[in-house]
ZADO-1210 file (C-alpha; in nm, 4 decimals, padded with zeros to 6 digits):
<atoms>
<atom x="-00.7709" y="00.4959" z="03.5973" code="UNK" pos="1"/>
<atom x="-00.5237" y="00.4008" z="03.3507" code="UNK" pos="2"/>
<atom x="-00.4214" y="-00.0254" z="03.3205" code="UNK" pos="3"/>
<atom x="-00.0382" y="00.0623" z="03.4395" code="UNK" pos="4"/>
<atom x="00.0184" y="-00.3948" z="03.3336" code="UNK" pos="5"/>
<atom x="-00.1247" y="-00.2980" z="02.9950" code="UNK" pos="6"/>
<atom x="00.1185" y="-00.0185" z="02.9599" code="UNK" pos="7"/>
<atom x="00.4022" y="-00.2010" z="03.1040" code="UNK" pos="8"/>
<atom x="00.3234" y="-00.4682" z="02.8409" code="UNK" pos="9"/>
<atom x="00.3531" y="-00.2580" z="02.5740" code="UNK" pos="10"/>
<atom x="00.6553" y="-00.0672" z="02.6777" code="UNK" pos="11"/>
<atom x="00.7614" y="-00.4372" z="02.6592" code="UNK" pos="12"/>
<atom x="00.7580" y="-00.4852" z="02.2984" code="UNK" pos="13"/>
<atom x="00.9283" y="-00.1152" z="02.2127" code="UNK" pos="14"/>
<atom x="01.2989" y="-00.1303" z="02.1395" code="UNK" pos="15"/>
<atom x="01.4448" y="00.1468" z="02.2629" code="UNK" pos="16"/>
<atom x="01.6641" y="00.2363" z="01.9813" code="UNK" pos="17"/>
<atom x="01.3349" y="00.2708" z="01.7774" code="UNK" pos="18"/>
<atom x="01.1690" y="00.4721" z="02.0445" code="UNK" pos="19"/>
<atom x="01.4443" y="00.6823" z="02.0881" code="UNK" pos="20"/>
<atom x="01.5183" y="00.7516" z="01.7037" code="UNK" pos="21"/>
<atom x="01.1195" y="00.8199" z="01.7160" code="UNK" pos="22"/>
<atom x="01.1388" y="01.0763" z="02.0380" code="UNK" pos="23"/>
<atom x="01.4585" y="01.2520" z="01.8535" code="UNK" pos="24"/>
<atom x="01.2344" y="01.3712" z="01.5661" code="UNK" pos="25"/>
<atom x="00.9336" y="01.5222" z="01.7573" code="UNK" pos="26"/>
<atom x="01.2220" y="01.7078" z="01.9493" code="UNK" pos="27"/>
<atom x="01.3176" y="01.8503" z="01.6661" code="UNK" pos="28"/>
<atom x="00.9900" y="01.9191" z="01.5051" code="UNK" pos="29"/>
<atom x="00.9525" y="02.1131" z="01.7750" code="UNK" pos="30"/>
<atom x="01.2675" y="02.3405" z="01.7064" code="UNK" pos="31"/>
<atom x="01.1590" y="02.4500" z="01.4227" code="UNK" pos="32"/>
<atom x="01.4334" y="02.5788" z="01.1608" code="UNK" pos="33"/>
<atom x="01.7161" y="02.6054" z="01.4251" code="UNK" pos="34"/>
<atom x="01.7209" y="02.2244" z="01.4858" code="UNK" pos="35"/>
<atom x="01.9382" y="02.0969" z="01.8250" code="UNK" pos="36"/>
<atom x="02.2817" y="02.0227" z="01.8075" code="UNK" pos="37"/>
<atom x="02.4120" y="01.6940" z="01.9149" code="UNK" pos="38"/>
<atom x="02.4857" y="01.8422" z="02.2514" code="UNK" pos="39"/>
<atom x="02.1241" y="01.8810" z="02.2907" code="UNK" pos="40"/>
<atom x="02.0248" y="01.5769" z="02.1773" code="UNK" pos="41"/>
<atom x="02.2100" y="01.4303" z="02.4497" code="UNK" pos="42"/>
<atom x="02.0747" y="01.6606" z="02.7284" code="UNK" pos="43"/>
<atom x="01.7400" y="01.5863" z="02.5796" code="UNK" pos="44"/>
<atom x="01.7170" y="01.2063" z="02.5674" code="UNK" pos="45"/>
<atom x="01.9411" y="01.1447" z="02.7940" code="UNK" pos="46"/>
<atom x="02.1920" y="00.9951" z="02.6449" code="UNK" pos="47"/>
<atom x="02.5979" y="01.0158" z="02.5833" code="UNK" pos="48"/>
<atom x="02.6955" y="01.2536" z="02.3471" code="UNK" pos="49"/>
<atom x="02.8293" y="00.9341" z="02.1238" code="UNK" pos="50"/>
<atom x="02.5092" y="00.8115" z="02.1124" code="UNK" pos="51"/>
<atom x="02.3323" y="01.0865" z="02.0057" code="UNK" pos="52"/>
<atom x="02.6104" y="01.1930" z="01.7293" code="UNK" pos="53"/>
<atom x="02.5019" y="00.7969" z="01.6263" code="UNK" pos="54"/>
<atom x="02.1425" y="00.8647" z="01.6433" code="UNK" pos="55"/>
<atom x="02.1778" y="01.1331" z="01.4195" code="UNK" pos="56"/>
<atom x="02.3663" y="01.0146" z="01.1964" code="UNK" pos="57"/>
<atom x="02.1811" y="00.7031" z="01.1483" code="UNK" pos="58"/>
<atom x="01.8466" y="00.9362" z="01.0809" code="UNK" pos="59"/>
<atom x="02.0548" y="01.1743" z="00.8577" code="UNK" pos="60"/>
<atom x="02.1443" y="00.8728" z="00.6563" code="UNK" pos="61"/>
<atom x="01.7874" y="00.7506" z="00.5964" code="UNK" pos="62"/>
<atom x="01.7239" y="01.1525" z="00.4994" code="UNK" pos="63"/>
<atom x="01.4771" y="01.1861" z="00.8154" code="UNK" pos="64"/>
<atom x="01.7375" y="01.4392" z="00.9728" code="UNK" pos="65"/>
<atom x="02.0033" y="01.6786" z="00.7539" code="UNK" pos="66"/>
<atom x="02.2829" y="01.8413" z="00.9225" code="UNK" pos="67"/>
<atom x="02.2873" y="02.2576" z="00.8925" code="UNK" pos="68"/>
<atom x="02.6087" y="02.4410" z="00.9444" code="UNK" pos="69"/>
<atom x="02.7416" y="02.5575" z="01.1860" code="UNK" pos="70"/>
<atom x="02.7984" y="02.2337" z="01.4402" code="UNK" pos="71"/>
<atom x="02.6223" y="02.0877" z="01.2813" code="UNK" pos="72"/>
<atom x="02.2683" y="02.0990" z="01.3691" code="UNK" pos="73"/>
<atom x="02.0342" y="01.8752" z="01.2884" code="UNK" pos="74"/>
<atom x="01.6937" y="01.9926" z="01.1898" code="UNK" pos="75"/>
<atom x="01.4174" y="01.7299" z="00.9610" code="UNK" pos="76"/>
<atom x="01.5442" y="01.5562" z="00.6497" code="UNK" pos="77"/>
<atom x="01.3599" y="01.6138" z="00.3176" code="UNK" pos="78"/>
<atom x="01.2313" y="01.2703" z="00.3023" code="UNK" pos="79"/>
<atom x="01.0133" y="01.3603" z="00.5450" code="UNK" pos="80"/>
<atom x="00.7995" y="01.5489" z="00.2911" code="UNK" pos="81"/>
<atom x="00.7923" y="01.2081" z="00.0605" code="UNK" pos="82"/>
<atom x="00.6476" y="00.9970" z="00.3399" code="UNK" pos="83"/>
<atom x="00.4022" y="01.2557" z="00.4504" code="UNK" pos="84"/>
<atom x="00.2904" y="01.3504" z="00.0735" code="UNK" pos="85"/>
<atom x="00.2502" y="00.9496" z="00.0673" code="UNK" pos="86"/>
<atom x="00.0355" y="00.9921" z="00.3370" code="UNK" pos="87"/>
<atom x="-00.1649" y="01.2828" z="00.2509" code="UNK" pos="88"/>
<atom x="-00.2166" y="01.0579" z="-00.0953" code="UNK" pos="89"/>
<atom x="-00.3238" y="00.7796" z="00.0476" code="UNK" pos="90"/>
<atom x="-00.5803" y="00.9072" z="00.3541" code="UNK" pos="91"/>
<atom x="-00.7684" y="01.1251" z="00.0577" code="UNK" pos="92"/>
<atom x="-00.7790" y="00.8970" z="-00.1865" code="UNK" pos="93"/>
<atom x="-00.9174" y="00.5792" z="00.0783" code="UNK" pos="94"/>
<atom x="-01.1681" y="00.8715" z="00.2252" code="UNK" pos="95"/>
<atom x="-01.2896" y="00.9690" z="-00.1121" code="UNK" pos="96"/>
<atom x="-01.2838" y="00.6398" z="-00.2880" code="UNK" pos="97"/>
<atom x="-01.5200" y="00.5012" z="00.0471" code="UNK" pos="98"/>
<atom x="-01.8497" y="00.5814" z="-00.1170" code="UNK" pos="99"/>
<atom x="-01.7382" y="00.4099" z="-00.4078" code="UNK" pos="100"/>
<atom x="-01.6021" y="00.0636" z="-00.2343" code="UNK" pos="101"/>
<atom x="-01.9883" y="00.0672" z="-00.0367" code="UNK" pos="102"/>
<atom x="-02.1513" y="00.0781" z="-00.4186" code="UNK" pos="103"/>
<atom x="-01.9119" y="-00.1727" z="-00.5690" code="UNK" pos="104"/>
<atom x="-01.9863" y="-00.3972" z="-00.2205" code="UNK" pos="105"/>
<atom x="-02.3716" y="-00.3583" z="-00.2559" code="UNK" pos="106"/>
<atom x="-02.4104" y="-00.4269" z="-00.6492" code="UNK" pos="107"/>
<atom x="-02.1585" y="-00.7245" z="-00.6179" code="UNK" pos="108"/>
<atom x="-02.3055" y="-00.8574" z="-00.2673" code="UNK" pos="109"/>
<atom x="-01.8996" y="-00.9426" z="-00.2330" code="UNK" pos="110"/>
<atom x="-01.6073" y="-00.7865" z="-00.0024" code="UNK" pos="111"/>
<atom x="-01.5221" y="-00.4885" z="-00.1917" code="UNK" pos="112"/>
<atom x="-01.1449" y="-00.3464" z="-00.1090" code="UNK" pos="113"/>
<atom x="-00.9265" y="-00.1008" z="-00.1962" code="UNK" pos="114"/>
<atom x="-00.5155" y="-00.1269" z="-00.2277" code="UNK" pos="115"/>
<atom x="-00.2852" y="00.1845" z="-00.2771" code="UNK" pos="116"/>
<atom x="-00.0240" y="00.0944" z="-00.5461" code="UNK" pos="117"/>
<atom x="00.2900" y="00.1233" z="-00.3077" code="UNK" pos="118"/>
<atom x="00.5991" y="00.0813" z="-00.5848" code="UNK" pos="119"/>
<atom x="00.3865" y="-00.1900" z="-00.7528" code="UNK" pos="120"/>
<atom x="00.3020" y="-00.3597" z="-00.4498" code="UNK" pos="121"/>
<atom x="-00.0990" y="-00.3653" z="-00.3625" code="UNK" pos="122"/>
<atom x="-00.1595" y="-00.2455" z="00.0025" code="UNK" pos="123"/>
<atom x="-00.5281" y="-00.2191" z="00.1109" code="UNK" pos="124"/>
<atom x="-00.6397" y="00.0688" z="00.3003" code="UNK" pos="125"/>
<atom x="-01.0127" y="00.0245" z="00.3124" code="UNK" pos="126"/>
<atom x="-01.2340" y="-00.2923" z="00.3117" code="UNK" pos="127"/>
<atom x="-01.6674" y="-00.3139" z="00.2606" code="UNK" pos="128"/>
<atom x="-01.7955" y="-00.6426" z="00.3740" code="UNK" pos="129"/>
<atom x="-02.0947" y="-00.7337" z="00.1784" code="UNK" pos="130"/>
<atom x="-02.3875" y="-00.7500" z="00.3379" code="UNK" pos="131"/>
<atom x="-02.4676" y="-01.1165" z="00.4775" code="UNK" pos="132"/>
<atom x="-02.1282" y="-01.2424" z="00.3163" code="UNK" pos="133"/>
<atom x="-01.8620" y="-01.4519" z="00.4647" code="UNK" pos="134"/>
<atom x="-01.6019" y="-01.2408" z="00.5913" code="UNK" pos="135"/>
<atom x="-01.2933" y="-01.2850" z="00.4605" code="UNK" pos="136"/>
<atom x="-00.9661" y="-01.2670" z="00.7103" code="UNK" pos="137"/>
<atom x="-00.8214" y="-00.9439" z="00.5167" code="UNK" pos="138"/>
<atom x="-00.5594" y="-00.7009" z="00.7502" code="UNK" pos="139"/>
<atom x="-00.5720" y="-00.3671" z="00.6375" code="UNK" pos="140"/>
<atom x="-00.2135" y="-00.1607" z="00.5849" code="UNK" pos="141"/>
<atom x="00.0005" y="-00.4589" z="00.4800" code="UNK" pos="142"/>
<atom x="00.1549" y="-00.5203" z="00.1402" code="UNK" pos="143"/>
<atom x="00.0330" y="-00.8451" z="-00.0407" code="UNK" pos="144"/>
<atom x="00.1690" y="-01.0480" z="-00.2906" code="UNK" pos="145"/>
<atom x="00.1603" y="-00.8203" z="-00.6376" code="UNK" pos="146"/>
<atom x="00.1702" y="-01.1859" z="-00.8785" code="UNK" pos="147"/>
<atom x="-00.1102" y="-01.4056" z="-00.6874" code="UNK" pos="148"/>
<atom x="-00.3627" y="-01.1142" z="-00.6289" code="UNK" pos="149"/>
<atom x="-00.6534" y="-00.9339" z="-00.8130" code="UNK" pos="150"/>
<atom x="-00.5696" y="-00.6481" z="-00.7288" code="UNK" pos="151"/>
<atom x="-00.1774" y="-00.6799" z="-00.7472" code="UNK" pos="152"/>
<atom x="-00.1708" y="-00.7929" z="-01.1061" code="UNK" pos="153"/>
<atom x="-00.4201" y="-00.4760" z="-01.2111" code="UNK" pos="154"/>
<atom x="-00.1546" y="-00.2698" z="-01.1014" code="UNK" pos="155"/>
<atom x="00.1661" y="-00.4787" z="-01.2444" code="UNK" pos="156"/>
<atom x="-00.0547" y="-00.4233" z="-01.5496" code="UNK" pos="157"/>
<atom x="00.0247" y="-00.0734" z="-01.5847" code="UNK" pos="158"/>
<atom x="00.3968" y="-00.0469" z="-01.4901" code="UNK" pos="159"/>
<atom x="00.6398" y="-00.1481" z="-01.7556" code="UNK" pos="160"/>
<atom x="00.7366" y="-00.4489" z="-01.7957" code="UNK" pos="161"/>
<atom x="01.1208" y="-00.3994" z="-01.7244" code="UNK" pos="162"/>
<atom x="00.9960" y="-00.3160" z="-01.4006" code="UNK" pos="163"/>
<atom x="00.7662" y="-00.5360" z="-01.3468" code="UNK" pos="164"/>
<atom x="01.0901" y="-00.8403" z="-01.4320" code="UNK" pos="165"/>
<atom x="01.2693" y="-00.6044" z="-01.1576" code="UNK" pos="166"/>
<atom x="00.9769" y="-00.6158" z="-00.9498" code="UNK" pos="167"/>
<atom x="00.9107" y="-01.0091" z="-00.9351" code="UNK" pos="168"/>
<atom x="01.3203" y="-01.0765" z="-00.9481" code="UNK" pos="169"/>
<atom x="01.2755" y="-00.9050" z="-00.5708" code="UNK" pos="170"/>
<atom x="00.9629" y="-00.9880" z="-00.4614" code="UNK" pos="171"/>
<atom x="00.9453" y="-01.3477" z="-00.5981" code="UNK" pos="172"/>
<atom x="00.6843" y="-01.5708" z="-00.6943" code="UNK" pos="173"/>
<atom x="00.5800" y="-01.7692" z="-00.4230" code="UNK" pos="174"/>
<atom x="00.3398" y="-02.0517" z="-00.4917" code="UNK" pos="175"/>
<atom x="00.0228" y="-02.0611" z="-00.2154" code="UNK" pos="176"/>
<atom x="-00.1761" y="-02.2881" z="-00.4104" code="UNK" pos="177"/>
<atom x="-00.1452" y="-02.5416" z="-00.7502" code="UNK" pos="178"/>
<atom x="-00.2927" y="-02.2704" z="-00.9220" code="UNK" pos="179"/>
<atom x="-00.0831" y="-02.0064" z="-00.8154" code="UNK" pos="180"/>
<atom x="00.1463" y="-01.8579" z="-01.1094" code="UNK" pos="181"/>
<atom x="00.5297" y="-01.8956" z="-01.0620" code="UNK" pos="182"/>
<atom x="00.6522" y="-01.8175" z="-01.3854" code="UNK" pos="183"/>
<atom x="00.7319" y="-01.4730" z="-01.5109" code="UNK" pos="184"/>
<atom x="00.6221" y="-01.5672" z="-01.9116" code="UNK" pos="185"/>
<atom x="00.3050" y="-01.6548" z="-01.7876" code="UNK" pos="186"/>
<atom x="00.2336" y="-01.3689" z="-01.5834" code="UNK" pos="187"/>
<atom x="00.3494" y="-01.1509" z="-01.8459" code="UNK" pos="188"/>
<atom x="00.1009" y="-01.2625" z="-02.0728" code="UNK" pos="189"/>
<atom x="-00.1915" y="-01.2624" z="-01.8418" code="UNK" pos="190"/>
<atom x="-00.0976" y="-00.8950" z="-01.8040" code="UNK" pos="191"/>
<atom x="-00.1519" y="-00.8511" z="-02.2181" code="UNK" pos="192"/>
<atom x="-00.5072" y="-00.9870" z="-02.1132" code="UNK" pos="193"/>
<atom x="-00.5592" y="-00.7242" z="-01.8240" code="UNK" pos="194"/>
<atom x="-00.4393" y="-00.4682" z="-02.0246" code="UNK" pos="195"/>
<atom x="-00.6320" y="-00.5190" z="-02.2908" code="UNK" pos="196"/>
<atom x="-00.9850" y="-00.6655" z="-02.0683" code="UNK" pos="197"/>
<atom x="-00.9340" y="-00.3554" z="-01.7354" code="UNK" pos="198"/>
<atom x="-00.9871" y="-00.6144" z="-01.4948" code="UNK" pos="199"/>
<atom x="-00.7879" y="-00.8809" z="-01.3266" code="UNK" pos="200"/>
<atom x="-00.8725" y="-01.2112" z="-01.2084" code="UNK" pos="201"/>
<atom x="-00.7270" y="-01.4330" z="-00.8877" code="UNK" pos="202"/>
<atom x="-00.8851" y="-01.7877" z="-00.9401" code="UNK" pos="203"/>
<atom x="-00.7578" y="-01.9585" z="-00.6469" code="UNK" pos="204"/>
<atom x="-00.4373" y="-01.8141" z="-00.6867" code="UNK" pos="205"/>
<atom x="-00.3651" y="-01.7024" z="-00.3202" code="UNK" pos="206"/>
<atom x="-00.6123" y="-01.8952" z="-00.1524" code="UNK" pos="207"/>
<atom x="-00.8093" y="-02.2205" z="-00.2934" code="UNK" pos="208"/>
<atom x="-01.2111" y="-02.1542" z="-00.2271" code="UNK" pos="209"/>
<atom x="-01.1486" y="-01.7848" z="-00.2772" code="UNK" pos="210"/>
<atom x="-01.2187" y="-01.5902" z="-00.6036" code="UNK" pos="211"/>
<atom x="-01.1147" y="-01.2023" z="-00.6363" code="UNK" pos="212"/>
<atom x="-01.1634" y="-01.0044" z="-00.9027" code="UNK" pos="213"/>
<atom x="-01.0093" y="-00.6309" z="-00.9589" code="UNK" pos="214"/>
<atom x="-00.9273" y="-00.3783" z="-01.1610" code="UNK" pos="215"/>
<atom x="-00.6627" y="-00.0370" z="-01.1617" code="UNK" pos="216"/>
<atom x="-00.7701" y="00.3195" z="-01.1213" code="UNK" pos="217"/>
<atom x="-00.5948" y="00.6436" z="-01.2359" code="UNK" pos="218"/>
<atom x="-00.4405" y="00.9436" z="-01.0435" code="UNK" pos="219"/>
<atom x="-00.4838" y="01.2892" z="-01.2601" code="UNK" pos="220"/>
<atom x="-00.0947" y="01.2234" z="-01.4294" code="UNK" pos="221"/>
<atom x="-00.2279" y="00.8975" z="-01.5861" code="UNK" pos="222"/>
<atom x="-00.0385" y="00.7074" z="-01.3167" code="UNK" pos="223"/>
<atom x="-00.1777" y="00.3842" z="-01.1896" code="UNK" pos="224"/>
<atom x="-00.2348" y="00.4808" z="-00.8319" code="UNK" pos="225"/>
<atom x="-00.3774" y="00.1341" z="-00.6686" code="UNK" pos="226"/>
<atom x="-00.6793" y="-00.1114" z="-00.7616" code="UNK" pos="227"/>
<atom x="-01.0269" y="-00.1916" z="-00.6282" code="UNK" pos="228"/>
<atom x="-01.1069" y="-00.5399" z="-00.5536" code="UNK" pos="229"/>
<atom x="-01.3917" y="-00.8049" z="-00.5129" code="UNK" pos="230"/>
<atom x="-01.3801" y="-01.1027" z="-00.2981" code="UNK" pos="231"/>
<atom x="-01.5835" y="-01.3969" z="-00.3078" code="UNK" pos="232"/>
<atom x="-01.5587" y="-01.7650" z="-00.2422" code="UNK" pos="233"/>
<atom x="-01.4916" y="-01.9908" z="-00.5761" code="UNK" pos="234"/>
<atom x="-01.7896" y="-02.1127" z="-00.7700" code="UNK" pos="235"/>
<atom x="-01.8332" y="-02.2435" z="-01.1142" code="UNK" pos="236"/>
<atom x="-01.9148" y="-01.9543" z="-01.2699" code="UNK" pos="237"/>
<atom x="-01.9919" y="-01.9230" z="-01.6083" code="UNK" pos="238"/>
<atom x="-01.7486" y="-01.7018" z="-01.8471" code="UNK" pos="239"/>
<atom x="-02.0249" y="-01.4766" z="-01.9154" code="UNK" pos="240"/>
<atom x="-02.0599" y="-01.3966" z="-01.5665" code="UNK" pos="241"/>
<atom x="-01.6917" y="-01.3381" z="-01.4943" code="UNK" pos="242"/>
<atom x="-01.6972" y="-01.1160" z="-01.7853" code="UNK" pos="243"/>
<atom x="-01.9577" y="-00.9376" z="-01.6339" code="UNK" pos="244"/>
<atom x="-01.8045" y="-00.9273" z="-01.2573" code="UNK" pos="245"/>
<atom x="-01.5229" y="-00.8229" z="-01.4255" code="UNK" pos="246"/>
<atom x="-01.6882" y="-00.4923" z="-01.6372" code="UNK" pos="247"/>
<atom x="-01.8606" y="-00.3802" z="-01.3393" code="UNK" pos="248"/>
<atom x="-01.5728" y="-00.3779" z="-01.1448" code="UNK" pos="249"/>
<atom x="-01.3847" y="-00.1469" z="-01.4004" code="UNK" pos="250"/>
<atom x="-01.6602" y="00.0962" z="-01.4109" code="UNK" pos="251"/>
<atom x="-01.6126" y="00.0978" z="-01.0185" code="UNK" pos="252"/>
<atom x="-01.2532" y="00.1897" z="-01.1037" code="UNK" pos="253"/>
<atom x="-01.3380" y="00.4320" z="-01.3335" code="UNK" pos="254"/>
<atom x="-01.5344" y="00.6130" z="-01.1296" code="UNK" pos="255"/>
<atom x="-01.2737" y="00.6490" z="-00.8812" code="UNK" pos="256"/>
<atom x="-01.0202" y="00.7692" z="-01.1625" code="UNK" pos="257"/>
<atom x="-01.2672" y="01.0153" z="-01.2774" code="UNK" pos="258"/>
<atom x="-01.2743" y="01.1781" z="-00.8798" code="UNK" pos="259"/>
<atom x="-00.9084" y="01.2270" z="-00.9018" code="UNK" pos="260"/>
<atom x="-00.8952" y="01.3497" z="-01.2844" code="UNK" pos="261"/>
<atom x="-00.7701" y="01.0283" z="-01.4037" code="UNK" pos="262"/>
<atom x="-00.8379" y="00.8177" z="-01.7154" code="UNK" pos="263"/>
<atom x="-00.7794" y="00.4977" z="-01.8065" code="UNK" pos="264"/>
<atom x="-00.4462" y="00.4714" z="-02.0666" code="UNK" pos="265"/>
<atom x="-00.5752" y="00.4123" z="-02.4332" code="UNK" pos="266"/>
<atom x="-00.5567" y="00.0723" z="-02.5380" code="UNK" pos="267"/>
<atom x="-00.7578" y="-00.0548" z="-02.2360" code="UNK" pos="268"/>
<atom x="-01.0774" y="-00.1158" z="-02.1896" code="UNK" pos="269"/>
</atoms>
């Protein structure tokens, strides 16, 4: 029998406005091509007519709904197809990069993870603990901080750098520890190095202790379409091993490239 307090604690958290603007569009899924009219919006939610011309509106504007003549009527908005092509995108390429992440984990003996590149921002869709390492607190789905990450800066790496100015200018560079990089010269030129290396490094950067190491991977238009990752706690490693960490890390992200008829762009490693 179904927890009816668990429910009720949900229903809660929900604003209305949200679940309503949600309920509207599987209504109108369900039409088809002919769409409802704000008339039966209202009838169908149960709301006043004013609200539902609102509702509508308010989707319409965000391109979720488009108005049809006559009436209108309002049938699903084009950007519908953008989100769920995004989606489509990112499911396949976390289900077919999987295999992958497990190698990367098990030659590495580190957290292996893998971010979508979401407008230059890293979001992680997968994660591979490695077996009998600490496990790093590491929420799946978010957006992380493109300037203090591993896998962030092997994907500012490949996006221009007008963009990537743009990029920061919003995003800013928030400092999470004293080795954390806050100034946009500096990260500019560590880019050169990624560039020119395939791999990124986070020494401390977002967390002191913690030591990540990533590098980009390559849709099939030569587009930089996210970054795989290893985590590890800090030690003194020696150059030589970084360097290595580093290389096998690439070839991880090569791989993945190479399983969506990508390539790395000339002039990197």
């Amino acid at each position: 029998m179904p927890n009816i307090s668990k429910f009720a604690d949900e229903n809660r958290y929900q604003v209305q406005s949200v679940a309503r603007a949600a309920n509207l569009l599987n209504e109108i899924a369900n039409q088809g091509a002919s769409g409802l009219s704000v008339t039966e919006i209202s009838v169908r939610l149960g709301v006043a007519k004013s609200t539902a011309l609102a509702l509508a509106r308010t989707l319409a504007a965000a391109g979720l709904l488009r108005g049809v003549d006559p009436g209108p009527r309002y049938v699903l908005g084009l950007n519908l197809l953008r989100l769920g092509d995004l989606v489509g995108q990112q499911t396949s390429i976390a289900e077919l990069g999987l295999p992958t992440l497990r190698d990367l984990s098990t030659v590495t003996g580190m957290t292996a993870r893998l971010a979508m590149n979401e407008a230059g921002y890293p979001v992680f869709l997968e994660r591979i603990d490695g077996e009998g390492s600490i496990r790093f607190h590491a929420p799946l789905g978010q957006r992380e901080e493109p300037h203090a990450t591993a896998a962030g800066k092997a994907i500012l790496a490949h996006l221009l750098d007008v963009d990537v100015r743009l990029l920061l200018g919003e995003a800013g560079m928030a400092r999470y520890t004293p080795k954390t990089l806050t100034d946009v010269e500096s990260l500019m030129r560590e880019l050169e190095r990624v560039r020119s290396e395939g791999y990124a490094l986070d020494d401390e950067e977002e967390a002191e202790g913690v030591f990540c190491v990533g590098s980009a991977f390559f849709d099939h238009q030569g587009q930089c379409a996210g970054a795989l990752s290893v985590t590890g706690l800090k030690v003194d490693l020696p150059l030589r091993e970084v360097r290595q960490l580093g290389v096998t890390v690439r070839e991880h992200a090569d791989r993945l490239s190479s399983m969506l008829g990508g390539v790395r762009p000339r002039g990197a490693q």
